[in-house]
N, C-alpha and C positions, 0 to 999 in steps of 0.2 A: 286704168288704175294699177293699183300693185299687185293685186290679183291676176291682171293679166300676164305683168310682167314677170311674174314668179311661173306660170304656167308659160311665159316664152321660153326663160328662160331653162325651163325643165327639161324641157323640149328640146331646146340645144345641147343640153348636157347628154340626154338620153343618144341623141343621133352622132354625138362625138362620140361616145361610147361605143358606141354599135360602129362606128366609122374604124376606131379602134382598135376592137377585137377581129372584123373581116379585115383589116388588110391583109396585103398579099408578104407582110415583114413581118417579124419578132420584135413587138412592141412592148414595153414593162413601161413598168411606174416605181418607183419608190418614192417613203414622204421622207421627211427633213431627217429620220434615226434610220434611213437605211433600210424599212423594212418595204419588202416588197408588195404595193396596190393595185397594179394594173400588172396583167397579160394575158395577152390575146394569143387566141387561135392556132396563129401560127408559134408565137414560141412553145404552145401544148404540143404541138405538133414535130415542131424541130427539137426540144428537150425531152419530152417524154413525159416532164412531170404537171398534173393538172394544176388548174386554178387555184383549186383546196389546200392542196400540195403545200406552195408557195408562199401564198397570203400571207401578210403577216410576218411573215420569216427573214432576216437579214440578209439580204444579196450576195455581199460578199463574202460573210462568213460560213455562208452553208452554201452554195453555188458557183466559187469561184476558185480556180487552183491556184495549191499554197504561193505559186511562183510570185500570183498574177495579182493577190489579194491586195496588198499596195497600192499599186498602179489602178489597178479601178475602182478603187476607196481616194484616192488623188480625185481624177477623172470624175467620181460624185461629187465629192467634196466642191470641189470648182464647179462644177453644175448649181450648189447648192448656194456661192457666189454670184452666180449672174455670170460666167465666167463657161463657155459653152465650149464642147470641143467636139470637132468632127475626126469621122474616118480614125477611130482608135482602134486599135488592132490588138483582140483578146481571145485567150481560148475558154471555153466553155465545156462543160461534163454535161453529159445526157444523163438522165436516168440508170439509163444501161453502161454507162461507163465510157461511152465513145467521147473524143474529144473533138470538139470542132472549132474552125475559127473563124471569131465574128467582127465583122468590122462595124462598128456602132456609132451611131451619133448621138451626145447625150446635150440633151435639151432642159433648159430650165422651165420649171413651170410652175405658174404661177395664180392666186386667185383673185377676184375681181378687184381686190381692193390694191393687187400687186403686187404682196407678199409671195414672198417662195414658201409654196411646200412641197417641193419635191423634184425629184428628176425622172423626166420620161426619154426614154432609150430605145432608137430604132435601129434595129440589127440587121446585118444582113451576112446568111452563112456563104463564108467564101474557102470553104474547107475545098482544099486541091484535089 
């Protein structure tokens, strides 16, 4: 019954999550305003700033250099289209001020019914 199905589906959602936060990438989320709901482990790890940190907070207006802020408000933007782009090539500020550069794939995502709310971004630091 539905019951069950609410408990599969919890279930999925929980183990996506956790599939999520362990990858071995810099995964985020943002919803439809840009602010950021998902990231994992590793971008705690490669940014410096935690979970707490982030939540909440606008991507590209707190996280992004003034150069870059365009270009990956674009790059959402068309995520946020259904409109998906691989291999974009951005730099990033750590916590600490270092700059790195991530090449990202930014994914549209969507919920059961197929609405977009949001874009998830898999990064990977390819600083020289």
């Amino acid at each position: 019954g539905i019951g069950q199905d609410i408990t599969a589906h919890l279930a999925q959602e929980r183990e996506y999550s956790k599939l999520i936060d362990t990858a071995n990438a810099p995964i985020f989320g943002v919803d439809t305003q840009g602010r950021v709901n998902v990231w994992n482990q590793c971008a705690i790890s490669l940014v410096g700033y935690s979970a707490e940190e982030v939540m909440g907070k606008n991507l590209v207006t707190e996280f992004i250099t003034d150069d870059f802020k365009t270009a990956v408000q674009a790059v959402l933007d068309q995520a946020l289209r259904g409109i998906e782009t691989a291999n974009f090539e951005f730099p990033l500020m750590t916590k600490g001020g270092v700059r790195l550069d991530v090449l990202l794939n930014a994914t549209t995502r969507r919920n059961e019914q197929g609405n977009v709310i949001g874009v998830v971004g898999i990064g990977q630091d390819i600083t020289g």
